[in-house]
C-alpha positions in Angstrom: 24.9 -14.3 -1.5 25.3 -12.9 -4.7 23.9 -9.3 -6.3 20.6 -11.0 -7.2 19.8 -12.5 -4.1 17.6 -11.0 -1.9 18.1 -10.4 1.9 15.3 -10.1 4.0 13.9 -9.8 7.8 12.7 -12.2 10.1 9.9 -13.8 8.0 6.7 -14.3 9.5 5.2 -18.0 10.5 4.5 -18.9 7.0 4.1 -17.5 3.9 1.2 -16.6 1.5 0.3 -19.0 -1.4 1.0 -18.0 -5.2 -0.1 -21.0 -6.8 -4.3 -20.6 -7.5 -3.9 -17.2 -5.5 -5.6 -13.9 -6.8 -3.6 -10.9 -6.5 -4.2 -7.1 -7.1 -1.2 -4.9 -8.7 -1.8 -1.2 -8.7 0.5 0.5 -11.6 0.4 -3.2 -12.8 0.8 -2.7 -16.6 3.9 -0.4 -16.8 7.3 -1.2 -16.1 7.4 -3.0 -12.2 4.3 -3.4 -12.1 4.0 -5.8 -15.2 6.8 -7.5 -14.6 5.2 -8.9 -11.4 1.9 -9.3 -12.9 4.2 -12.0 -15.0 5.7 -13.1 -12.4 2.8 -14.3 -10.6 1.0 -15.6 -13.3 4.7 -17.5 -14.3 4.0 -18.6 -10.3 0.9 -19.9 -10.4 -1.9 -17.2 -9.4 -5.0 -17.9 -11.6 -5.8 -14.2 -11.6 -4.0 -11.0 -11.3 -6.0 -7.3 -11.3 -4.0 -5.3 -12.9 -4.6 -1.1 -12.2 -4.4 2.0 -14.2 -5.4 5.3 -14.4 -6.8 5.2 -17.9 -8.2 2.1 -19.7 -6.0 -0.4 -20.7 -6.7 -3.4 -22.6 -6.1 -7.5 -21.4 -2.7 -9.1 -23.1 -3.9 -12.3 -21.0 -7.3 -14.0 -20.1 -5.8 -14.5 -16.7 -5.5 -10.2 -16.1 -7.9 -8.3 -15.1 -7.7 -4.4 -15.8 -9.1 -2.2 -13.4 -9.3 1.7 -13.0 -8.1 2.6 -10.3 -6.8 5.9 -9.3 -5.2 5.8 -5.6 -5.9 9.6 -4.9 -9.7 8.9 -5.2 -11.1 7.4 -2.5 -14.2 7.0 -4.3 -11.8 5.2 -6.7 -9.9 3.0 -4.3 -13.4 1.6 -3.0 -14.7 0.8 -6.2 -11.4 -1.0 -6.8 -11.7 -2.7 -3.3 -15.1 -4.0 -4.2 -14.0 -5.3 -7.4 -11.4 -7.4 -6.5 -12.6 -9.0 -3.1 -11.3 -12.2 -3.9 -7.9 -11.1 -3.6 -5.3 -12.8 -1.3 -2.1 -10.8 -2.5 -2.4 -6.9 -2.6 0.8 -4.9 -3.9 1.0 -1.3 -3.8 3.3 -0.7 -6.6 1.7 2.8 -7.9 3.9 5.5 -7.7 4.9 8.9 -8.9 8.8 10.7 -8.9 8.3 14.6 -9.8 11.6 15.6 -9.4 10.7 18.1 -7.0 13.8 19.9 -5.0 12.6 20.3 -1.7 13.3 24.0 -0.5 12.5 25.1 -4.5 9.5 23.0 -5.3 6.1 24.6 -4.7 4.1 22.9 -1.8 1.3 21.7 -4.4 3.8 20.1 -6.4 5.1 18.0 -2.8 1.9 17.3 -2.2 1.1 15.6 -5.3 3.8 13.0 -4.9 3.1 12.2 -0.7 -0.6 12.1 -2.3 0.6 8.9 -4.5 3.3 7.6 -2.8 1.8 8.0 0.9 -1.5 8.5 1.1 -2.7 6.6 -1.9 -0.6 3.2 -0.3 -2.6 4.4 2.8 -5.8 4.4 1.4 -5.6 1.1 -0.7 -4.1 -0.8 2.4 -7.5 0.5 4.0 -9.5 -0.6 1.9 -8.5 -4.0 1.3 -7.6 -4.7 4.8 -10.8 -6.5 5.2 -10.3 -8.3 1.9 -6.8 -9.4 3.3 -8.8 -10.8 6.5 -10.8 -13.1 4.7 -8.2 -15.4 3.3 -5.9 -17.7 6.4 -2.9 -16.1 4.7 -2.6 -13.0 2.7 -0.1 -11.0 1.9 0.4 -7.2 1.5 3.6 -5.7 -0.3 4.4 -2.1 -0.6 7.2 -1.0 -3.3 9.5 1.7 -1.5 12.6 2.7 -2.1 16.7 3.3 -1.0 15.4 6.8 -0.4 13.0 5.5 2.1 16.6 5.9 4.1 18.9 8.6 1.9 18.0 11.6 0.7 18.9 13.2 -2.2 17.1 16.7 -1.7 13.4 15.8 -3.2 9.9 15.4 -2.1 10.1 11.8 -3.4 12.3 10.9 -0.8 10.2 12.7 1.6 7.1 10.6 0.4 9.1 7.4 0.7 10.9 8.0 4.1 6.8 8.0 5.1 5.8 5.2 3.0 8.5 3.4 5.0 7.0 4.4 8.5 3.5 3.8 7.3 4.4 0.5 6.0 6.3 -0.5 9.5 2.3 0.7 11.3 0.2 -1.4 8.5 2.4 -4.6 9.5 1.8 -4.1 13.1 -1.9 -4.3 12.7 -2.7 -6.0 10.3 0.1 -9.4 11.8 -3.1 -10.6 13.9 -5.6 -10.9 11.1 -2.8 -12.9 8.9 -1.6 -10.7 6.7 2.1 -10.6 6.1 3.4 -7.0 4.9 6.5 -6.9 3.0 8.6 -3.7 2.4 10.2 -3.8 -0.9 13.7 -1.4 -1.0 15.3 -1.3 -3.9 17.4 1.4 -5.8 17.1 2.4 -9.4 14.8 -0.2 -12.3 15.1 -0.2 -15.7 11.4 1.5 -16.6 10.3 4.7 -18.0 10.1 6.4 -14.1 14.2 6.0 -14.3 14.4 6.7 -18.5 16.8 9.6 -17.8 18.6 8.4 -14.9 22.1 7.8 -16.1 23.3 4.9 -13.5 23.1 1.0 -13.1 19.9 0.1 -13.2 18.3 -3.5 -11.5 16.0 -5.1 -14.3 12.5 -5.4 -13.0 11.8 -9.0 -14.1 14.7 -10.1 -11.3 13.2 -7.5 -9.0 9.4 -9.4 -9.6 11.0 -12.8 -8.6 12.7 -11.8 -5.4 9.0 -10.0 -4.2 7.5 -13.1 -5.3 9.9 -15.2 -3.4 9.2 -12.7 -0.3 5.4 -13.1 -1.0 6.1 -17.1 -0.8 8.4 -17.2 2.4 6.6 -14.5 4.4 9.6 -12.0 3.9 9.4 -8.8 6.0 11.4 -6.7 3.8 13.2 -7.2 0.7 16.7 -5.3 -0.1 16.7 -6.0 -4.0 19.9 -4.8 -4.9 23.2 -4.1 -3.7 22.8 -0.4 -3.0 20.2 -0.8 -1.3 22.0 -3.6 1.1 24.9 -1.5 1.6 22.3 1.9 2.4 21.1 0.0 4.9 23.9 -1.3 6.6 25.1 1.9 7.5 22.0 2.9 9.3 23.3 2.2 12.6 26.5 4.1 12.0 27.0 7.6 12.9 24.5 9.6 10.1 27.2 11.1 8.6 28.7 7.4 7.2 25.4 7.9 4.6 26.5 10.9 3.2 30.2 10.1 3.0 31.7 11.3 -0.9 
């Protein structure tokens, strides 16, 4: 298997349709996020919601812009009510304040596990019973290498419980049909990563491997080679993670 290749868990009985499906991206016109709102279209979906936090306008009759702020429950419901035809849900909305763990004010922590936990949280609530209405659905949340390895911040923090949470919404949402898929990956070429001097995976080939894991019933995606060889280590003595 080569660097573009995704490896992934023990799928699930079967997958979830793209073709005629309707999906729901939050973050979905920025970086990631729009590159699997073309992905799916590319697939076949006939509809894709596309979230924001501030108005943005359609570049395709086929997307659907919706506000959609995942700290506001108010927000999240409106957004669940919106888009109750959806089969695919992706979590993709996300925040990285660079926030050094034993400097960074409590407030300023708390604004990213506010996105990057608690906003995935309160989404996959919401659309739970949205999920339940379709024989297969599929629910995808975008985490990270640093849901494993840390490198001192709250992001990782917020991620290392993404991770957790995401392992709980697969567990009880499996009877209703709903497949949930934990997307790992290292660092994408978009404007979160802009000053991040490092390889950098290009989010188009990131969008077809989470589309191929929506397809298949994937459990978990590793999307990139450091995020494969993270991972492999963590059943080796701790220390093997933080080895120069």
């Amino acid at each position: 298997m080569n660097t573009t290749e995704s490896r992934s868990m023990t799928t699930s009985p079967q997958g979830t349709p793209i073709d005629g499906a309707v999906a729901l991206v939050t973050g979905g016109h920025r970086g990631f996020g729009r590159a699997l709102v073309d992905e799916l279209l590319a697939r076949g979906a006939t509809k894709v919601y596309a979230t924001s936090r501030a108005p943005q306008p359609s570049r395709d009759e086929r997307i659907v812009p919706i506000l959609l702020d995942v700290t506001d429950e108010a927000s999240v419901t409106a957004a669940a009510e919106a888009a109750q035809d959806s089969s695919i849900v992706v979590n993709n909305a996300g925040i990285a304040l660079g926030t050094p763990l034993l400097e960074a004010s409590i407030d300023r922590i708390r604004e990213e596990l506010e996105t990057n936990l608690f906003g995935l949280i309160r989404v996959t609530r919401a659309f739970a019973p949205v999920l339940a209405a379709h024989p297969r659905s599929a629910l995808v949340n975008v985490l990270s290498v640093l849901s494993w390895f840390s490198v001192g911040t709250g992001y990782d923090v917020s991620k290392a419980a993404a991770w957790s949470a995401t392992n709980s919404m697969r567990v009880r949402l499996r009877d209703q049909g709903t497949t949930v898929t934990a997307l790992h990956v290292g660092y994408m070429d978009t404007d979160m990563t802009a000053g991040v001097q490092a390889p950098k995976a290009d989010p188009r080939d990131i969008a077809r491997q989470t589309v191929d894991a929506i397809a298949s019933g994937a459990l978990e995606v590793l999307a990139d080679e450091t995020t494969r060889t993270v991972k492999s280590k963590l059943s080796e003595d701790v220390s093997a993670l933080y080895a120069a």
